[in-house]
C-alpha positions as CSV (number, residue, x, y, z in Angstrom):
1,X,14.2,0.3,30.8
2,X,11.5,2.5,32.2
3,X,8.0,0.9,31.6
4,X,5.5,3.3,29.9
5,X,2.1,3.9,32.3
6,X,-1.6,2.0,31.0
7,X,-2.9,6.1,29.9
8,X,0.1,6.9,27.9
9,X,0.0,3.3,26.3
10,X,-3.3,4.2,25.1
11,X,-2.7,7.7,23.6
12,X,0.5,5.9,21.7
13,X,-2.1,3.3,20.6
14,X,-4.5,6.2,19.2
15,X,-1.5,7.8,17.8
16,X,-0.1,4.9,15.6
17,X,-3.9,3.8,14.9
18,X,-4.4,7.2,13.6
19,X,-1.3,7.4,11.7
20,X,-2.3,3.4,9.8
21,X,-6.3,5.4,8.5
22,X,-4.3,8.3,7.3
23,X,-1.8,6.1,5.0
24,X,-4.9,4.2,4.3
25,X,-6.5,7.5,3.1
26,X,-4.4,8.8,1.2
27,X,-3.7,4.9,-0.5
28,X,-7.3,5.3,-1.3
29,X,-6.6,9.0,-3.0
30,X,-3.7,8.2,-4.5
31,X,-5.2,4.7,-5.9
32,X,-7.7,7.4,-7.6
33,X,-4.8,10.1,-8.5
34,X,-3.1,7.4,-10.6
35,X,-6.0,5.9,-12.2
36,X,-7.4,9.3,-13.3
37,X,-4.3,10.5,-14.4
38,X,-3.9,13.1,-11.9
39,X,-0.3,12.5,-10.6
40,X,1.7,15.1,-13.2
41,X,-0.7,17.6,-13.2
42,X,1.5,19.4,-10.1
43,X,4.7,20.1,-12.0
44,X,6.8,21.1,-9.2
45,X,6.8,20.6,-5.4
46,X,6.9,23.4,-2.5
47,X,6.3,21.7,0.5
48,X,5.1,24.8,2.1
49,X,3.6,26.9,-0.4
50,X,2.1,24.3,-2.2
51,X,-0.2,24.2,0.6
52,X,-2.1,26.6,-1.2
53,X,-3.7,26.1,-4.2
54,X,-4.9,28.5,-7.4
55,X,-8.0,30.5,-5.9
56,X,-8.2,33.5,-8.9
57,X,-8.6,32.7,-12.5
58,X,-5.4,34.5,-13.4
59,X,-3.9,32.0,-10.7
60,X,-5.5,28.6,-12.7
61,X,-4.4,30.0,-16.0
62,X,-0.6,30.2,-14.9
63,X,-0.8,27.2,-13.2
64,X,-2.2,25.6,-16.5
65,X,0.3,27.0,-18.5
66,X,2.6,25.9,-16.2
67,X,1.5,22.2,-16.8
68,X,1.1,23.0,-20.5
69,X,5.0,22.7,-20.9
70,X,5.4,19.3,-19.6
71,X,5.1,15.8,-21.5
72,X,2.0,14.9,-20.1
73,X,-0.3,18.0,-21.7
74,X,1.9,17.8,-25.1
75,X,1.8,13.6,-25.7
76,X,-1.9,13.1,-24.2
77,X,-3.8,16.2,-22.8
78,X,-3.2,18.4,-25.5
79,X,-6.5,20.6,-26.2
80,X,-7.9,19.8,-22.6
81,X,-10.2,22.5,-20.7
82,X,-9.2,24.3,-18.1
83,X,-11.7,22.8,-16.2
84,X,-10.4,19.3,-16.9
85,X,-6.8,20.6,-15.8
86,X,-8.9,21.8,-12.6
87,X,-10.2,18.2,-11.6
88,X,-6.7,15.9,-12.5
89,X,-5.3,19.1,-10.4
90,X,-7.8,18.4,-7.4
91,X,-6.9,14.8,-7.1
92,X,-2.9,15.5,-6.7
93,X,-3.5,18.3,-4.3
94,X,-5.7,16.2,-2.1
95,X,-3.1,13.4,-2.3
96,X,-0.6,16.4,-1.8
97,X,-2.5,17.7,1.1
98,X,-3.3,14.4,2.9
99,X,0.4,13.4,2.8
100,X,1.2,17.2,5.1
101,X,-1.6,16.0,7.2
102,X,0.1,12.5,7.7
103,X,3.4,14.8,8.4
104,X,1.8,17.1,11.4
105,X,-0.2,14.0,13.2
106,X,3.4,12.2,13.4
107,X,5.3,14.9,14.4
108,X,3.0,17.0,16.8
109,X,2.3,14.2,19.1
110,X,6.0,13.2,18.8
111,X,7.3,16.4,20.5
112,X,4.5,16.4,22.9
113,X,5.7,13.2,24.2
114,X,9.1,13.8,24.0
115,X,9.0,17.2,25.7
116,X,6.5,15.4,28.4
117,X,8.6,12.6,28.4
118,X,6.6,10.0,27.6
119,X,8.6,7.5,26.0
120,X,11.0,5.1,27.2
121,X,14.2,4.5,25.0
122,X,12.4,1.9,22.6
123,X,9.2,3.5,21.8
124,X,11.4,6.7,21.2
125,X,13.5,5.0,18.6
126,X,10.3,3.5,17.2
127,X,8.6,7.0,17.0
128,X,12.0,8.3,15.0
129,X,11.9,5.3,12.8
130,X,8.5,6.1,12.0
131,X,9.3,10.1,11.0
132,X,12.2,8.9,8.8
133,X,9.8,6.8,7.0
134,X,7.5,9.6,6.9
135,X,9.8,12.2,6.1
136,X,11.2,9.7,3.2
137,X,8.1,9.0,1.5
138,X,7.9,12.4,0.3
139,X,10.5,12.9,-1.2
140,X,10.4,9.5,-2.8
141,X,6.7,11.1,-4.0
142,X,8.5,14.0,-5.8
143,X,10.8,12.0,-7.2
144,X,8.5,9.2,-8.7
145,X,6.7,12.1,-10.1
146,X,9.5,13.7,-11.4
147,X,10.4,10.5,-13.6
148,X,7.1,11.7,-15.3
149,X,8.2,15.2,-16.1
150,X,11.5,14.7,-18.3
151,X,10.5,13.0,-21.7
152,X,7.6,10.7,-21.6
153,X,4.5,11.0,-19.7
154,X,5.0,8.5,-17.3
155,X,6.5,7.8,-13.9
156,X,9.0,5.1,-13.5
157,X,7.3,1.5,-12.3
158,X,10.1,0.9,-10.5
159,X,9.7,4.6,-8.3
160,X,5.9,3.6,-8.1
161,X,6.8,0.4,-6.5
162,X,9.0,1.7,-4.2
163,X,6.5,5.0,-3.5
164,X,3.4,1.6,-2.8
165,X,5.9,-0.3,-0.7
166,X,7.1,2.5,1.3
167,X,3.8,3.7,2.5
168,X,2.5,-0.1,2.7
169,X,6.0,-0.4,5.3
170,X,4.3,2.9,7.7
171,X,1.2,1.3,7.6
172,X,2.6,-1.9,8.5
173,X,4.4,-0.4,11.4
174,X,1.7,1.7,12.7
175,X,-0.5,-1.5,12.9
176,X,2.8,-3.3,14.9
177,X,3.2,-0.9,17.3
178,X,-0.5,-0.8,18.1
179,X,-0.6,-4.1,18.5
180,X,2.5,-4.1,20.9
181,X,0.7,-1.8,23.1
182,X,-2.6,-4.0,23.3
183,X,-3.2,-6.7,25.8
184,X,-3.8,-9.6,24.0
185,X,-5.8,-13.1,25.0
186,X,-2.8,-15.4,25.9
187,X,-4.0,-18.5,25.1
188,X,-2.5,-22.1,24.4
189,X,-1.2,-22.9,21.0
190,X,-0.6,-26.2,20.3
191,X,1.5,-26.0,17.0
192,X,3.1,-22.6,17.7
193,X,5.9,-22.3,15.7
194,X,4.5,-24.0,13.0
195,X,1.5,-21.7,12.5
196,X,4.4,-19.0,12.6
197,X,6.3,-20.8,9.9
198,X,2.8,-20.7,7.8
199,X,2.0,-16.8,8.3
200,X,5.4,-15.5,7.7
201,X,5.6,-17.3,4.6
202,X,2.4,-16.5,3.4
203,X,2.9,-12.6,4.5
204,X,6.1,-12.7,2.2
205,X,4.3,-13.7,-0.8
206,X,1.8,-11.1,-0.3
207,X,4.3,-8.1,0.0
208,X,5.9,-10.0,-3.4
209,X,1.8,-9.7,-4.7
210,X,1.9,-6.0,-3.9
211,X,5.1,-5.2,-5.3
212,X,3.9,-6.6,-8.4
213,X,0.7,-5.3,-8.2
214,X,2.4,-1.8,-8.5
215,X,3.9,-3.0,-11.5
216,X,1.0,-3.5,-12.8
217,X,-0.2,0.0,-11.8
218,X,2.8,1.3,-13.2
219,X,3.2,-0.6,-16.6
220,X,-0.5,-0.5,-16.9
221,X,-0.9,-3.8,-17.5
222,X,-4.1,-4.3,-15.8
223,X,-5.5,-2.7,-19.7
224,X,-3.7,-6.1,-21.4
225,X,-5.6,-9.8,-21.5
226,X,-8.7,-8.6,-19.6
227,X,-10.1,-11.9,-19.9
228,X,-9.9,-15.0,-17.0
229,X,-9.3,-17.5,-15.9
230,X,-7.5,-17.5,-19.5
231,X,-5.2,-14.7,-21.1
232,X,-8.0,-14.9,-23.8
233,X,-6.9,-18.3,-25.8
234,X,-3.2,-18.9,-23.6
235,X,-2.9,-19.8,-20.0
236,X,0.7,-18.2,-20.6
237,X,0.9,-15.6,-23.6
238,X,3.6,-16.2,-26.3
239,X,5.4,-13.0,-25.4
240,X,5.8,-13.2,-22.3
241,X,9.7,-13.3,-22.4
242,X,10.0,-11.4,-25.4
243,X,12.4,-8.7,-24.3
244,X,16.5,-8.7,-23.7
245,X,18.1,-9.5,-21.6
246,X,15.4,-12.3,-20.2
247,X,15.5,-10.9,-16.8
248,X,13.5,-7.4,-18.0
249,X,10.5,-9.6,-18.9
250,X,9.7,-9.9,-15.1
251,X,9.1,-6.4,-14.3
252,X,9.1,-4.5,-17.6
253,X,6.7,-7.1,-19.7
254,X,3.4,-6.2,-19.8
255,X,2.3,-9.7,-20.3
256,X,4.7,-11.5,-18.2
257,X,4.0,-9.1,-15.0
258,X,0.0,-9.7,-15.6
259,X,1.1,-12.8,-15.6
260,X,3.0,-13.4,-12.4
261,X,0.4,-11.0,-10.2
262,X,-2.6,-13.8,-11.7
263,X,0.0,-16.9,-10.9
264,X,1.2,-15.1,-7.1
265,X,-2.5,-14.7,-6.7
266,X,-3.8,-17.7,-7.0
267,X,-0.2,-19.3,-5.2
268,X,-1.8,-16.7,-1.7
269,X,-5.6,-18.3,-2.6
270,X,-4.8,-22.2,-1.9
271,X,-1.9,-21.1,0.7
272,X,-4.7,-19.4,3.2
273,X,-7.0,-22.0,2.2
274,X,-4.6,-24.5,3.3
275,X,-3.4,-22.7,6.1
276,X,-7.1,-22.1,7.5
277,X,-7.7,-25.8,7.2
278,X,-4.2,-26.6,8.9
279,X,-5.7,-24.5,12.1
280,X,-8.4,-27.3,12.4
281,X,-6.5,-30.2,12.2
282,X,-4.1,-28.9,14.7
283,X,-6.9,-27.6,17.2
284,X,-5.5,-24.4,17.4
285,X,-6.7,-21.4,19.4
286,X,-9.4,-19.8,19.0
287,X,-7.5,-16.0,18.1
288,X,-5.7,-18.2,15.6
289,X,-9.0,-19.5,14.0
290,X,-10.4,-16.0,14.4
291,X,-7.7,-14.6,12.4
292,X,-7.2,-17.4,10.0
293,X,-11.2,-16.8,8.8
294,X,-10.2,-12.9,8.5
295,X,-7.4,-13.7,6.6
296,X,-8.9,-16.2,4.3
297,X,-12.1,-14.0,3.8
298,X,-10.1,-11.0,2.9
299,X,-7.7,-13.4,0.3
300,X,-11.5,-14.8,-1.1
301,X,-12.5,-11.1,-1.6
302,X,-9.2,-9.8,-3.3
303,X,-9.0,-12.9,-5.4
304,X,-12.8,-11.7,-6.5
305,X,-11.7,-8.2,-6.8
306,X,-8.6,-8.6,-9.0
307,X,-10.9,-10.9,-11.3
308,X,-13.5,-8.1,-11.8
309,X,-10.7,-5.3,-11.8
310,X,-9.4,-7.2,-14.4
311,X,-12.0,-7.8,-16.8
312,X,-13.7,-4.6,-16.2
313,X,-10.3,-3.0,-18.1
314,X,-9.3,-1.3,-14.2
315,X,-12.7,0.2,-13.3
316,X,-11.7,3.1,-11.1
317,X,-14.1,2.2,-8.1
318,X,-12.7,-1.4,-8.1
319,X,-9.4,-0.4,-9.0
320,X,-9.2,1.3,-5.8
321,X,-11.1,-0.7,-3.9
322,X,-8.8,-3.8,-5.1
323,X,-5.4,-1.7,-3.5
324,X,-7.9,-1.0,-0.2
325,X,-8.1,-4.7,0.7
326,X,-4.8,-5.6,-0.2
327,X,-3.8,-3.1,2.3
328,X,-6.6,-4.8,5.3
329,X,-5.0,-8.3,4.2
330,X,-1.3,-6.9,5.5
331,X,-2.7,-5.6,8.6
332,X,-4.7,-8.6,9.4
333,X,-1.7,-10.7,8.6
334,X,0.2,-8.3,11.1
335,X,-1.8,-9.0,13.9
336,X,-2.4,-12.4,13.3
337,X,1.0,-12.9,13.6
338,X,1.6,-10.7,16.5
339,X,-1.6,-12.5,18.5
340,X,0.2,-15.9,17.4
341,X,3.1,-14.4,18.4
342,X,1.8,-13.6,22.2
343,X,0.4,-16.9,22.7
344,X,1.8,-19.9,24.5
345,X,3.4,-23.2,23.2
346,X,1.8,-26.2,24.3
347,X,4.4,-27.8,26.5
348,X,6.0,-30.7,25.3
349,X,4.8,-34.5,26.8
């Protein structure tokens, strides 16, 4: 396979690095379009004409009638201003906007290094992968938001999920593929595989924690037992599995999804706590140490976050801040693994 020279390794690095800030961007807008309320204010979707907005009056007032024959205006917003359309309306065009901006930065630089010939066989598949992912996340977009549109105000949990999970899996890539194109520190790592064993686990129960933090989002749940450590009086609330079939409790139960995001979050607390510890006993490396402190640091500060988010009945700010650091956790995870990855097994006496 033809290698790829030192200069175009680094403009791939700035191209995935600046791919992983714009899905953390528009994370951050779209943590604030759903907790405003903004995300059905844009009733249909033209990918390129809705690149421009309502400028006249005449303009807002169609588009506000437009909005004015959807669930969301009729069940909630009924009587609102124009100018309170105008700013749920700003918050889903941004998120709108940013999401086209995402689209040109992957695909620009993709011809250019196609047509220049730039990339060898794997980093060409891995820049196609990427635009699939891309082009799918729109159009999962639209159709979480059309899930909103039909009878009752509000978009499917299940399409939220899969909308969260799909931009957490480009920003998860982005961050791989950088780190594959950085020289890493190879250093000597006594317990290899079995600090390997410890990450991957714990990064699976963190993309099960942000899975069901979307459920959260999506059932809003985070507005139920805004009380901790207890669920006011219960450490487990009565209802909990008080739909049928059983199974529905787990991710259509208010209760029982608060629930399991408090019980998954504390389960990712004491597994980096005990995972940080496990990196002293073992004398590990120092990237492994480094990265075991970022990861625990981050898990102390989301852990803090969720607590406040939660009591504070889903403050906007911390709302969106608590989805930001969720998202540095994964990446941090990322390259921890990939550094631990990269290192050496101490050879066996």
């Amino acid at each position: 396979m033809k290698e790829i020279g030192e200069k175009d390794k680094k403009w791939l690095r700035v191209w995935f690095i600046s791919g992983a800030v714009l899905v953390t961007l528009i994370l951050i807008v779209g943590g604030i379009t759903r907790l405003t309320g903004s995300g059905l204010s844009m009733t249909d979707w033209k990918p390129i004409m809705g690149s421009i907005p309502p400028i006249t009056e005449a303009q807002w007032e169609e588009a506000f009638d437009q909005y004015k024959q959807f669930p969301e205006y009729q069940q909630i917003n009924r009587g609102m201003s124009l100018g309170e359309f105008q700013f749920i309306f700003f918050w889903e065009y941004l998120h709108r906007m940013l999401g086209r901006l995402i689209g040109i930065v992957f695909l620009v630089p993709f011809i250019y290094f196609v047509a220049k010939k730039k990339l060898n066989t794997k980093w060409l598949k891995r820049s196609v992968w990427l635009l699939i992912l891309g082009g799918s996340q729109g159009l999962m977009g639209w159709y979480m938001v059309q899930s909103g549109l039909v009878d009752l105000p509000y978009v499917s949990p299940y399409r939220l999920t899969a909308h969260l999970l799909l931009a957490f899996t480009i920003f998860a890539f982005c961050v791989w593929y950088a780190a594959d194109l950085t020289k890493f520190k190879r250093e000597m790592e006594p317990r290899k595989t079995e600090l390997s064993r410890w990450l991957y686990i714990l990064f699976g129960v963190i993309v099960v924690q942000v899975a069901w933090g979307a459920l959260v989002a999506g059932l809003d749940a985070g507005h139920v037992y805004n009380t901790f450590p207890k669920m006011y009086q219960y450490w487990i609330p009565p209802e909990v599995m008080a739909l049928e079939p059983w199974y529905q409790n787990f991710t259509e139960n208010s209760s029982m999804v608060q629930f399991i995001h408090r019980a998954l979050a504390t389960a990712i607390g004491l597994m980096a706590i005990g995972y940080w510890v496990r990196l002293f006993m073992v004398r590990s490396s120092k990237s492994a140490k480094l990265w075991g402190g970022v990861i625990f640091a981050l898990v102390l500060i989301q852990y803090t976050l969720g607590v406040f988010t939660l009591i504070t009945h889903v403050q906007i700010a911390l709302g969106v801040l608590h989805q930001f650091v969720a998202l540095l956790l994964v990446g941090a995870m990322l390259v921890a693994i990939y550094s631990i990855k990269q290192n050496r097994a101490q050879p066996a006496l």
